[in-house]
N, C-alpha and C positions, 0 to 999 in steps of 0.2 A: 051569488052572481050580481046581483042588484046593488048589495053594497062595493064591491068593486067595480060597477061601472056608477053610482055616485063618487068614489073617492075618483075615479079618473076625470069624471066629467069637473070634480073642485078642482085637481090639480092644472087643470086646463085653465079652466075661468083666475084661477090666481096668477097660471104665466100671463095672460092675457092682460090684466091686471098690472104686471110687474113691468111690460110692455108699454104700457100706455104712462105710467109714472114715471117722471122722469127724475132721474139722479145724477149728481155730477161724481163724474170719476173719481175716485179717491187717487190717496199717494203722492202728490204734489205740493210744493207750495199754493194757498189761497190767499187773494189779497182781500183786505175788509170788507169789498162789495161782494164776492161770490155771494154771499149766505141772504145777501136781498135782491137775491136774480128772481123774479115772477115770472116761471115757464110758462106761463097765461097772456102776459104782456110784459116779455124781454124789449129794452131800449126803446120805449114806447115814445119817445119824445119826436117831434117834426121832425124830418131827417135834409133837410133843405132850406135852410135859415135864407139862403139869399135871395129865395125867388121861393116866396110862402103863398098860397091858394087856401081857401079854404074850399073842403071836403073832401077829405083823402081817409084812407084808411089802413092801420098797421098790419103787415099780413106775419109779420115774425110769431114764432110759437113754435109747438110741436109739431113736425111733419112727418111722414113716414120715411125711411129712406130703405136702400139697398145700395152695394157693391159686389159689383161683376166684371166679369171680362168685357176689356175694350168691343163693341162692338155688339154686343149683347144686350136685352133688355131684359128684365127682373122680372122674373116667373111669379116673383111674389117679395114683400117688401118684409126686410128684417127686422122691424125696431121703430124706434124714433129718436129723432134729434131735435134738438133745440135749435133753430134757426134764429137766428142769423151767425152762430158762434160755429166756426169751422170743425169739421168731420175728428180732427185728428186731437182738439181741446178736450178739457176735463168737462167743460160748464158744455157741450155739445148732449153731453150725455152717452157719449160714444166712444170716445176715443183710441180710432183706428185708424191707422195709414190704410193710403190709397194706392201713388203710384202710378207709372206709364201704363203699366198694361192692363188696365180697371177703369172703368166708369163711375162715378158715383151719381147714382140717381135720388130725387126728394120727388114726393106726391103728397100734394095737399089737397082738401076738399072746401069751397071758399061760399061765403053767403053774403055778394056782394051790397054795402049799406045802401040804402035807400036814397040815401042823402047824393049820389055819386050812379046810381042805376039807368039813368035816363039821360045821364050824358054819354060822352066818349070817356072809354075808360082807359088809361096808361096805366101798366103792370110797370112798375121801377125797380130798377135790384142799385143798390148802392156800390158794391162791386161784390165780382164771384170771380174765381183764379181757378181754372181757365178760360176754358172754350166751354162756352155756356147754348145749350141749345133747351128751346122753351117750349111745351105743346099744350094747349089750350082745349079742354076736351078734348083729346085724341088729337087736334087738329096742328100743323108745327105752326107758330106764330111770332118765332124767331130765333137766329144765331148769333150770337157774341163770341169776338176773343179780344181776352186781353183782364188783368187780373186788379187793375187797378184803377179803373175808370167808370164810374156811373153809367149805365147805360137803360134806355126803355123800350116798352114797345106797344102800341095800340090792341087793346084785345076784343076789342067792340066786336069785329066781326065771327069772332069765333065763340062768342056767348050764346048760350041756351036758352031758352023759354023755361023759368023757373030760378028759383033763390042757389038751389046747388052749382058751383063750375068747377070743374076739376083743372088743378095748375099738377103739371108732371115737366119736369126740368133735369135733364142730363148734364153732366161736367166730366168735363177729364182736365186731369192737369199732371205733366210730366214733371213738373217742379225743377230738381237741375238739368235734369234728363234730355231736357229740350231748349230752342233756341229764343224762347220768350223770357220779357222781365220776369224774374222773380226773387228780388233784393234775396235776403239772406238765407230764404228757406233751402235745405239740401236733405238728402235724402239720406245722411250719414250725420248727424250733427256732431260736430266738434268745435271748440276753440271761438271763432266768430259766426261761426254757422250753426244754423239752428231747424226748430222741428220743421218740417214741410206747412203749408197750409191749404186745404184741396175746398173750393167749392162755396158756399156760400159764405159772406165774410162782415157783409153789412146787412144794411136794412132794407128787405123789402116789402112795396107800398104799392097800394091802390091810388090815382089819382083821378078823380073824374071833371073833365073840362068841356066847355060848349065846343061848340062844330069849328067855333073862328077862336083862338086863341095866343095867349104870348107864351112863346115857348121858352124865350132865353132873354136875356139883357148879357150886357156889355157896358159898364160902368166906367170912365174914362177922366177923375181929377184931372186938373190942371192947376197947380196953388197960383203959376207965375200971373196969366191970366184970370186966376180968380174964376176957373167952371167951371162945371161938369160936362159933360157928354157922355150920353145914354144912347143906347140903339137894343131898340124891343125887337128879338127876332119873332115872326109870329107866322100864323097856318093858318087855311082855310078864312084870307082875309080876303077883302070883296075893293072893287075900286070906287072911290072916298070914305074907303075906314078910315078912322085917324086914330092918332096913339097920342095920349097926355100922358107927361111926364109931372109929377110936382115933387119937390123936395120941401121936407120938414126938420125942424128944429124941436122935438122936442112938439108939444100942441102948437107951434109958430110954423107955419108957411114960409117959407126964405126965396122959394123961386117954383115956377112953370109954366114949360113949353106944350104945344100940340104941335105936332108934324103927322103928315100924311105914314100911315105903318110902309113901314120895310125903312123911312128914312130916319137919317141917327138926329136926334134933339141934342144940337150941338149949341156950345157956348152956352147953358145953359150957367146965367152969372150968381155967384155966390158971395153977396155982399158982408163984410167983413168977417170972412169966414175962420174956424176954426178949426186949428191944424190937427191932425190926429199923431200921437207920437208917443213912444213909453210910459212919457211924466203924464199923458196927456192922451188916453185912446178917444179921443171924441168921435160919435157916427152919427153921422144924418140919416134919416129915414127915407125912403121914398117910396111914391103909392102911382105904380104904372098900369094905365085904364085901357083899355080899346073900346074905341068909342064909333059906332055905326048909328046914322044918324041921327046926333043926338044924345041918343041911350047907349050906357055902359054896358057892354055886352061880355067883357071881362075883365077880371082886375088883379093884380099881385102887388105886393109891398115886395121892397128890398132893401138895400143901405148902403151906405159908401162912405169913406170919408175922406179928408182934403190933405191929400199927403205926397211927396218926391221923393224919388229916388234918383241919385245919380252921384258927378262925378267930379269933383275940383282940386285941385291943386293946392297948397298951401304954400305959406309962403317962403319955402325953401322949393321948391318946384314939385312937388312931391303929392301925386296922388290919391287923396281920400274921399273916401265913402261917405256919403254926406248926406242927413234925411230933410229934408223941409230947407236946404240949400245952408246946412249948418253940421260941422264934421257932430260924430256922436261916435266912441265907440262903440261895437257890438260885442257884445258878450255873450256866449251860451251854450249850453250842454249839447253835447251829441245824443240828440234823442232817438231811438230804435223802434218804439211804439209797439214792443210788446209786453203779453202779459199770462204766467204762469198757468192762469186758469184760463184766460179764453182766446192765448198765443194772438193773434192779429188784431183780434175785438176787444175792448173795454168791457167788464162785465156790467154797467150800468153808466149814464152819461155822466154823472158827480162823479166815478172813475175818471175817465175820459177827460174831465175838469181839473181835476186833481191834480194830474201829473203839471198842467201848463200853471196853476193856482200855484202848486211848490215853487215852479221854475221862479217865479215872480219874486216870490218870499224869501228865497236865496240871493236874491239881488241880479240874477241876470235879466237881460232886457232884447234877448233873442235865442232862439233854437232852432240845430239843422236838424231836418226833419229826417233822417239816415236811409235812403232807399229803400224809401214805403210812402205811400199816399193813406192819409188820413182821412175818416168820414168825414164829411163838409161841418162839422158841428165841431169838431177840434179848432179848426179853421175859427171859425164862428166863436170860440172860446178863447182865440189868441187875439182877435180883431178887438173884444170886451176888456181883454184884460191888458193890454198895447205887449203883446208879444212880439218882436220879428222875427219873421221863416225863411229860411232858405232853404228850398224844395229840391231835396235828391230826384234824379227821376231811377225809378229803379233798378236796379243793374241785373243784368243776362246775358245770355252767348257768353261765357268765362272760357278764357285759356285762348293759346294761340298769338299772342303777344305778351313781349316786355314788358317790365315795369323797371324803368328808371329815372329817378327823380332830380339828376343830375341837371340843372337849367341848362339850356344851351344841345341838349341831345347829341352828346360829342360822342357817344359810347357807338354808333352807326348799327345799334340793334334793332328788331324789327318792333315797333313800338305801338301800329295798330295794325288792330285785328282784320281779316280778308273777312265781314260779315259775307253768308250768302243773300241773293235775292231776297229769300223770304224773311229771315233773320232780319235785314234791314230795316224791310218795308213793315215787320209789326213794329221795329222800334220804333220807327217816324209816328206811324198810327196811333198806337196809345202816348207817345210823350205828347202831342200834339191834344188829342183830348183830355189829357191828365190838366195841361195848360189851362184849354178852354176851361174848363169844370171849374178849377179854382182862382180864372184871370179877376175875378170880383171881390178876392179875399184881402184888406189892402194887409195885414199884415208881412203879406207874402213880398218880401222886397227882392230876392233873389232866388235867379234859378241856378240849378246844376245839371248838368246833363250827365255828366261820367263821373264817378268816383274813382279815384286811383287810374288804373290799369284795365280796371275789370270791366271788358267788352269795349273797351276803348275803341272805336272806329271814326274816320272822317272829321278831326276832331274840330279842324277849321270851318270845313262844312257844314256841321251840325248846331258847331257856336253861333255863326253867321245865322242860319236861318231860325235859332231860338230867339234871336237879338230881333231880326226880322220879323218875326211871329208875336212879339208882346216886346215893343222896345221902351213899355212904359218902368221893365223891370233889369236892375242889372244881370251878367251873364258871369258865371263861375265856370268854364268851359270844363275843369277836369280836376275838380279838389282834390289835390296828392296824387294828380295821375301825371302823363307824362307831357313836357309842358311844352305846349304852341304858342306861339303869339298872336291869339286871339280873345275876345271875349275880355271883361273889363277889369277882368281881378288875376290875378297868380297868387294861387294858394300850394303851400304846401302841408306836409302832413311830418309830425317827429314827435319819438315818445322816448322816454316821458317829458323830460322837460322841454320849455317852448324855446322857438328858436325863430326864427324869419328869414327870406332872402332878403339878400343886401340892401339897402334902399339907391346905397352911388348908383348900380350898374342894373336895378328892375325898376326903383322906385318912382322914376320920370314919365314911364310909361303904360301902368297901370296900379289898383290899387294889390297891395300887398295884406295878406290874409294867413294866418296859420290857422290849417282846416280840420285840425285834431294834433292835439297832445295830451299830456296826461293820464290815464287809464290805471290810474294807482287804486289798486286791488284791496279789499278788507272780503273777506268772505268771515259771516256770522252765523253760527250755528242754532241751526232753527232754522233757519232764514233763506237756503240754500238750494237749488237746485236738484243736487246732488249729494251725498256726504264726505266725499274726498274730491283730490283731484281737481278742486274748481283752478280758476284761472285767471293772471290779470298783467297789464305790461308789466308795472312791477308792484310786488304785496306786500302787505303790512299785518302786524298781530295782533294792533291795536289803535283806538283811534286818535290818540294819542299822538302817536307816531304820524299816523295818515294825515291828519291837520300839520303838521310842522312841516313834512313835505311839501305839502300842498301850498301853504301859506309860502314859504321859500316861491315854488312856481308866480304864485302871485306878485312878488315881489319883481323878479323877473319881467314879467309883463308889464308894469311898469316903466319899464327902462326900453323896452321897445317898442311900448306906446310913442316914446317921445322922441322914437328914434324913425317912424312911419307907419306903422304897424294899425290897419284898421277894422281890426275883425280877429277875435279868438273862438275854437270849438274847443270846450274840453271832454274828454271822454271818461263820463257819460253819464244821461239821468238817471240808470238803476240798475241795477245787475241784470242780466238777460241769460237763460240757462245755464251756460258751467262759468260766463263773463261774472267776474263779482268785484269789475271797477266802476261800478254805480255810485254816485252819491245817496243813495236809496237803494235798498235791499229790492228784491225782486218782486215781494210781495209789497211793498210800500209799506212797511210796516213799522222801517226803521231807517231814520235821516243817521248817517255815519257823521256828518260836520254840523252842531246846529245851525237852521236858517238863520236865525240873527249874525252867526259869528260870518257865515257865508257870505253874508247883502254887507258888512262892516270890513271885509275883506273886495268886496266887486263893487262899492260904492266910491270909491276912489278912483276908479279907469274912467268915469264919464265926467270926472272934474277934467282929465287932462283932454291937450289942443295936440 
């Protein structure tokens, strides 16, 4: 009897064991980085490059979780996951769907640093998909929705007396099921659609700040003027705080202002300043004080750099995109941003670098970012390395309208969607904080609001007041969807090879863009998703072939560079589940065209005018 209740009590203590260890899912493609994930400290780096504090702390690691019925709380927690990588990834440790009718819950137990204890403490999540509710010791200390936007919350008051605090955080996310963004996850993956992503998805962080603090900046170039403008939003300030601004070169001071807090340190002059641009990412530093009197009472670095976007005409009348007030074409892949092993997250930041480090080395000198918001360190990686982005906002509410590309909308079908009330107002919500969060990124030259067709609603309405909300940034009102006369670009979308509207009868009145072509398939074995059945606009057997096609398109492009044409996407940086028209295999493992022959192929589009 003794020996069988020893073997019982091992076989316990070893599940216990097996629980607590964490493994990544097998059966998948892994890309290089899985095998240097540290379940001790996953993506351990700052997670906020433009507004950097010091004393914060990483809370990513293993947490407990459980999944249950909507509605329900967790009698007891099943396992563990690796946060920050979503429930349903390999590198989670888990990898299980969730779904409308389930909750998933995480429980961690926390020992807040010293260094950060005696201030106010801000709990930050990077972002989580969906509706994120948060309790603090037992106690609720806040609700989010919305799957793609930073969000925080003060946890000072619901702290204990003693080093232990317990974080317990609920999610639900319908994924297509429901009327919120959520770019291409569905709950059926096929074809363009892919795995769901439920729940934690970035980084979350301790941040401990004094009582009066700066909470945000707003970074405002002007090249023509030659200045910056800055505006520190800040809390808990007192009347004659002030706020210094100073910008740096590098160990060299170049300018600074103090203004009273809450007001924006405008014209701030930038003598012979340095433009940021492709050939050229230069950034300035800056170190923003709140200053009570006297004494710095708190402080953050940020950066910015001296760059335009907008709009000129050439000298046929004609339209183009023009950066630092000089045309450049854009070039760049349709990037997805995901990844085999941890679907939405990058399995370490040098991932996460990677893909924008290729994009470069290939010769492009811009990427659309495809209906998904990237952690602020992506950003932070296209700004170092002079990427340009143009920011899908994520697409949701699908179905219920048209899609036709016809210019001129002659076909009298019903072409946007009746959102309801609530439908609407989370789209406003988060596209509007998706903005704020990343207005300080200057890579970011261009917004999108709609993609194609899909959720297409209000579309003049929504151009206008994204123009109106950051008019420092051009407006792509509906890449490949169906087209209004608004907003500062007309894109369309044709596969595979590239094509443009006319320049006689569009080109006068805004610029002209092709917002995806190409999608020319290689699927390689090993390498693959799937082992049949993969998919692509059109395939090839060899790479051989896929370079000759390819090269042909390029040729093309040419010829309507010089015909108005100021802006190409081509689809895409890397196979994505059964997609395998990547210029990159899914795991990154394998470039289908070398970089060299790529950048000797795309180095040509920015000679021409």
């Amino acid at each position: 009897m003794k020996r069988k209740l020893l073997l019982f009590s091992l076989l316990i203590s070893v599940s216990a064991f097996a629980q607590d260890k964490w493994q990544m899912i097998p059966g998948k493609p892994t890309t290089p980085w899985a095998e240097k994930v540290n379940p001790e400290k996953p993506l351990d780096e700052y997670p906020r490059p433009q507004l950097v504090r010091d004393g914060w702390q990483n809370l990513n690691g293993l947490w407990e979780y459980a999944i249950v019925p909507v509605n329900a709380r967790p009698q007891a927690f099943e396992g563990k996951i690796l946060v920050p990588f979503a429930v349903e990834s390999a590198l989670s440790g888990v990898g299980r769907r969730v779904g409308k009718d389930s909750t998933l819950w995480y429980k961690t137990t926390i020992n807040i640093d010293k260094s950060i204890r005696d201030k106010e403490v801000i709990l930050h999540f990077g972002a989580v998909d969906w509706k994120t509710e948060v309790f603090i010791n037992g106690q609720p200390a806040g609700t989010h929705e919305g799957g793609y936007d930073p969000f925080s919350f003060s946890i000072t008051p619901f702290l204990k007396k003693g080093n232990k605090q317990e974080v317990l955080i609920s999610v639900w996310d319908p994924s297509d099921k429901g009327p919120q963004p959520n770019g291409k996850q569905v709950n059926q993956p096929n074809g363009i659609w892919y795995t769901p992503v439920t729940g934690i998805w970035q980084t979350v962080w301790l941040e401990g700040v004094p009582k009066s603090y700066i909470r945000s900046t707003r970074n405002t170039p002007d090249i023509d003027r030659k200045t910056v403008s800055v505006l520190a939003e800040t809390s808990g300030t007192e009347a004659g705080d002030m706020v210094k601004v100073e910008a740096w070169d590098g160990n060299t001071k170049v300018a600074e202002q103090e203004v009273a807090a809450g007001r924006e340190a405008e014209l701030i002059t930038i003598h012979n300043a340095k433009l940021w641009s492709p050939a050229q990412p230069f950034l300035y530093d800056l170190k923003i004080s709140l200053i009570r009197k006297g004494k710095v009472i708190d402080e953050v670095r940020s950066y910015f750099a001296m760059r335009r976007l907008s709009v000129k005409a050439n000298e046929n009348g004609l339209q183009r995109m023009v950066l630092n007030n000089e045309f450049l074409f854009q070039y760049g892949p349709l990037d997805q941003g995901w990844w085999p092993d941890g679907l939405y997250t990058a399995p370490t930041d040098e991932a996460l670098r990677f893909d924008v480090v290729k994009t470069r080395e290939m010769g492009f000198n811009m990427i659309r970012k495809h209906i998904k918001v990237e952690p602020a360190r992506w950003y932070y990686h296209c700004d170092r390395e002079g990427i340009l982005v143009w920011q899908d906002m994520p697409s949701g509410d699908l179905g219920g309208n048209a899609w036709d590309m016809r210019l001129g909308n002659i076909s009298g079908r019903k072409l946007e969607k009746d959102r309801t009330t609530v439908s609407e107002a989370i789209y406003r919500k988060e596209w509007k904080n998706i903005m704020d969060a990343l207005y300080n990124f200057p890579c970011i030259v261009v917004w999108v609001p709609f993609n194609e067709a899909w959720g297409q609603f209000k579309t003049r309405e929504i151009a206008e007041w994204t123009k109106e909300h950051d008019p420092t940034r051009l407006v792509n009102s509906a890449s490949g969807g169906n087209f209004y006369p608004v907003g500062d670009i007309l894109d369309i979308h044709h596969y595979p090879e590239p094509q443009m509207p006319d320049p006689q009868y569009f080109g006068k009145d805004r610029v002209l863009v092709l917002g995806e072509f190409g999608g020319l398939g290689l699927p390689l074995e090993g390498h693959t998703w799937q082992d049949k059945n993969n998919w692509g606009y059109q395939s090839f057997k060899n790479r051989e072939d896929l370079k000759k096609r390819y090269t042909e398109f390029m040729e093309s492009l040419k010829v309507l560079i010089s015909k108005g044409l100021s802006a190409a996407v081509y689809t895409q940086t890397t196979d994505v589940e059964i997609e395998t028209n990547g210029l990159m295999t899914y795991d990154r493992r394998v470039v289908k065209i070398p970089e060299a022959e790529l950048k000797a192929l795309h180095s040509e589009f920015y000679k021409l005018k």
